[in-house]
C-alpha positions as CSV (number, residue, x, y, z in Angstrom):
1,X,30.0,-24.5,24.5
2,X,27.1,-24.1,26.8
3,X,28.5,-21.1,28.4
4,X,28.2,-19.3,24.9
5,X,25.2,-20.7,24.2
6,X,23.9,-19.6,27.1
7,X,24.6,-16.1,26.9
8,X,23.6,-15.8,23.1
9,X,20.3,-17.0,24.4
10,X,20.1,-14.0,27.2
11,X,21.1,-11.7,24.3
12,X,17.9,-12.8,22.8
13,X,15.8,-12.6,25.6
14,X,17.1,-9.4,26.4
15,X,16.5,-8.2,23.0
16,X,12.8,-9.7,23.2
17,X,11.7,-7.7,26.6
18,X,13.1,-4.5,24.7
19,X,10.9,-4.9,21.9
20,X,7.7,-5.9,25.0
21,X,8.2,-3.0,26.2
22,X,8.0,-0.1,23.5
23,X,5.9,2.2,23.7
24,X,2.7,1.9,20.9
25,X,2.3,5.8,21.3
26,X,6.0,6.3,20.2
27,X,5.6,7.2,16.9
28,X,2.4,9.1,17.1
29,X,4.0,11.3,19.2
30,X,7.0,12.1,17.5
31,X,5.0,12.6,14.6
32,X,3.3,15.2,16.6
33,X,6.9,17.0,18.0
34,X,8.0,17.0,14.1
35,X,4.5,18.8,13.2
36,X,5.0,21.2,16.2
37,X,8.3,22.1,14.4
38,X,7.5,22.4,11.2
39,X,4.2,25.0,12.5
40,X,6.5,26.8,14.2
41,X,9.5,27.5,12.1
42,X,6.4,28.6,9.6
43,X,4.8,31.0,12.0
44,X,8.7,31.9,12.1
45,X,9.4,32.4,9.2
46,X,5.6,34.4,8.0
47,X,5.8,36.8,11.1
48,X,10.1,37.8,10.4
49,X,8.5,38.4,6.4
50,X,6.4,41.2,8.1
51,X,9.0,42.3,10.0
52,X,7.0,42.0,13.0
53,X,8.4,40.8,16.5
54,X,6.6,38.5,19.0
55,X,5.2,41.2,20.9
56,X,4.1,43.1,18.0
57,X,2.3,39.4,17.1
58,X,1.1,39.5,20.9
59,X,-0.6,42.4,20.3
60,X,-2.1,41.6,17.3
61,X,-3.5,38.5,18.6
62,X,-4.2,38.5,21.9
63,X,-2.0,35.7,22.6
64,X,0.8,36.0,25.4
65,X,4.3,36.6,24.5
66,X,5.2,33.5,26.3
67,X,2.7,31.2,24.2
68,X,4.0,32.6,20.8
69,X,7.6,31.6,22.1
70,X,6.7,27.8,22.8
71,X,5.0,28.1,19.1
72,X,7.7,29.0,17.3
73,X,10.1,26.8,19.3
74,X,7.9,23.9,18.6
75,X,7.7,23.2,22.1
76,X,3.8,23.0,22.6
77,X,0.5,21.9,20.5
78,X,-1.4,25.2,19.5
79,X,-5.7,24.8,19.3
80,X,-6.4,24.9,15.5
81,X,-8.5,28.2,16.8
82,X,-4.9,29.9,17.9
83,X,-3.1,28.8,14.6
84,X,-6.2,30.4,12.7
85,X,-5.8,33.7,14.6
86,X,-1.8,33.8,14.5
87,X,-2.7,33.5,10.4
88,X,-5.3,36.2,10.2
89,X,-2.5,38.9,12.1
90,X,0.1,37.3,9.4
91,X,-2.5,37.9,6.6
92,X,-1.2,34.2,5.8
93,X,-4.0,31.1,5.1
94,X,-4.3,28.6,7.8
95,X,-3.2,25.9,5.6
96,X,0.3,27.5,4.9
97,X,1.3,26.9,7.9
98,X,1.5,23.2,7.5
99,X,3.3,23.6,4.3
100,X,7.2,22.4,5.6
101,X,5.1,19.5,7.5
102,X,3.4,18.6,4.1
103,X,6.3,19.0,1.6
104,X,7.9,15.4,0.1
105,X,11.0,14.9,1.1
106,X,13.3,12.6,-0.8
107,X,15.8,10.1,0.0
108,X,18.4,8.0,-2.7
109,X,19.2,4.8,-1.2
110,X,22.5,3.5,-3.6
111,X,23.4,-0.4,-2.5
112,X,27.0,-1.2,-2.7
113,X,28.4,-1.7,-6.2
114,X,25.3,0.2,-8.0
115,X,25.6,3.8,-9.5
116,X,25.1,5.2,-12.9
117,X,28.6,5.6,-14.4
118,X,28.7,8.6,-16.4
119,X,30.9,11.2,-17.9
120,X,30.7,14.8,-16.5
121,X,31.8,17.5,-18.8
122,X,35.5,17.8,-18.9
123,X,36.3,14.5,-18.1
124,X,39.3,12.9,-19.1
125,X,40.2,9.5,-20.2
126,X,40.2,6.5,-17.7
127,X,38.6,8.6,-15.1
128,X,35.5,7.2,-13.6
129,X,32.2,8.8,-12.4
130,X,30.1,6.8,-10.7
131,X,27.3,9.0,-9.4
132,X,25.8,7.8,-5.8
133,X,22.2,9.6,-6.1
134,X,20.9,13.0,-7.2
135,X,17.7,14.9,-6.1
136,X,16.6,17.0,-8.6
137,X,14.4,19.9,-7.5
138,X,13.9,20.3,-3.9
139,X,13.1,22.7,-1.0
140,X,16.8,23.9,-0.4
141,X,17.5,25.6,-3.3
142,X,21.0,23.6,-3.6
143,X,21.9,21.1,-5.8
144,X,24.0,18.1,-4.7
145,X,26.1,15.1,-6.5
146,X,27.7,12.8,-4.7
147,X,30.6,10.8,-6.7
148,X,33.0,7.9,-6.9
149,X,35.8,8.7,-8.8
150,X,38.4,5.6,-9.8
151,X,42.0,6.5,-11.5
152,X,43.9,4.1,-12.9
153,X,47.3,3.5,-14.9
154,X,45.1,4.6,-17.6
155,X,43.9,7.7,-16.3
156,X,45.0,11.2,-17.8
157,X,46.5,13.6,-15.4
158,X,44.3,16.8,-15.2
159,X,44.7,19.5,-13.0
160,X,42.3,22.1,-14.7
161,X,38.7,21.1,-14.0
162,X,36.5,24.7,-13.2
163,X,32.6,24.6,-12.6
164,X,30.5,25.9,-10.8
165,X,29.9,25.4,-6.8
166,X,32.0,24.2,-4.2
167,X,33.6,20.2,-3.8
168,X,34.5,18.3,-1.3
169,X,36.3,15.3,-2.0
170,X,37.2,12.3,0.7
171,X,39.9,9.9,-0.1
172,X,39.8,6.7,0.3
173,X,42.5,4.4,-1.4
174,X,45.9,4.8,-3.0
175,X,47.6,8.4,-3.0
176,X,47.1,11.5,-5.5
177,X,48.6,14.8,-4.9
178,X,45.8,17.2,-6.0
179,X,45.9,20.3,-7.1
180,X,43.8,23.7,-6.5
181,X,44.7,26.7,-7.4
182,X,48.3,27.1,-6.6
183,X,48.7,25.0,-4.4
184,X,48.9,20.9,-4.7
185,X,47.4,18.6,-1.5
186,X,48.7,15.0,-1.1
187,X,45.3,12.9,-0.5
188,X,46.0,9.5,1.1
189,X,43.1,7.5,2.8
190,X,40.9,9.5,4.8
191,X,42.4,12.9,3.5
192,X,39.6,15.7,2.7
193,X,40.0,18.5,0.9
194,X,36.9,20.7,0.5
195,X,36.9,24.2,-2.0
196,X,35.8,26.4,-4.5
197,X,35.2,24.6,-8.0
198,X,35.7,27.8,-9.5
199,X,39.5,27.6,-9.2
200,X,41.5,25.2,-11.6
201,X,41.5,21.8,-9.9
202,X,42.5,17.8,-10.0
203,X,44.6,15.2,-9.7
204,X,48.2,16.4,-10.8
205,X,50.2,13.5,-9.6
206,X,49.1,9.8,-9.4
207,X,51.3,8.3,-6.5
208,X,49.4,5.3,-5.4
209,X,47.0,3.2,-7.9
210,X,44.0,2.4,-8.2
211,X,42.8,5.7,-6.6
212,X,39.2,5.9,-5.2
213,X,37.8,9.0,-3.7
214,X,33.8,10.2,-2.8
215,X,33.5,13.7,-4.6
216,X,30.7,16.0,-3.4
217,X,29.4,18.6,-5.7
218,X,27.1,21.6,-4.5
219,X,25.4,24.6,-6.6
220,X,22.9,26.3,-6.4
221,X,20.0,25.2,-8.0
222,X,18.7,26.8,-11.4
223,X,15.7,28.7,-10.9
């Protein structure tokens, strides 16, 4: 008993003098690094849209080849002075080239247990959706529904699901042999199968019940 009580202790104290001796600065400065990124994949981006290349920009500027390299790469701080003249040669404002740095970017946190239960179209009887988190519009252009799907001695068998997109599905409990296309996978925990929705597709044979698998959906997004 003391022996573990002893080293529990030194976990503790261990764990204390990590926490003494952060560094305050830390996440100041990899806010900075992340801001150095997101300025550079925009100078990127703005000088490949004018088909120019980093010497052309050189020229244009007066700034070396070298510095435009550590720029883009995110690998240095540019003076707001050398951001404003790398935006003049782009024809670009200074303020769009914060704009990746600026944009919201969205995270669906979904507890154990919750979900919206819902009924895609095409769904068949005793098949359950339970959707994990959606984001809406957002800077990719893709669309993305994550899914728990339950079968049961109730569920219909239906092989011929088609929408739009690709799926991946990830198995993980009991056994269904699933079919895509011609050809029909066996799925048993840990199994992944990852296609085209376009092709006919679902469970064909229900082998091992109840039958849980995470089904990703991706499309793009409608513009």
């Amino acid at each position: 008993m003391i022996f573990l009580f002893t080293k529990h202790f030194q976990l503790n104290e261990d764990d204390l003098q990590s926490n003494l001796n952060q560094d305050p600065h830390r996440l100041i400065d990899e806010r900075e690094k992340i801001l150095e990124v997101a300025i550079g994949r925009e100078v990127k981006a703005h000088r490949r849209q004018k088909n120019l290349t980093v010497a052309d920009l050189s020229l244009a500027t007066g700034i070396s080849i070298g510095m435009i390299s550590k720029i883009e790469n995110g690998n240095t701080s540019p003076s707001l002075s050398t951001l404003q003249t790398m935006a003049n040669a782009l024809g670009v404002t200074l303020t769009s080239l914060f704009r990746r740095f600026e944009e919201k970017r969205n995270a669906i946190h979904t507890k154990s247990g919750d979900g919206v239960e819902m009924e895609r179209e095409g769904t068949r009887a005793g098949h359950q959706y339970k959707l994990l988190g959606h984001l809406g519009s957002n800077a990719s252009g893709v669309v993305v529904e994550p899914y728990l799907i339950t079968l049961n001695e109730a569920s219909d068998i239906f092989p011929t699901f088609q929408h739009e997109g690709v799926e991946m599905l990830y198995m993980l409990e009991g056994e269904v042999s699933y079919r895509h296309g011609s050809h029909l996978y066996i799925l048993k925990p840990g199994d992944t199968l990852f296609f085209d929705a376009d092709a006919p597709h679902g469970p064909e044979i229900l082998s091992e019940l109840p039958a849980r698998y995470i089904s990703v959906i991706s499309y793009p997004q409608a513009t």
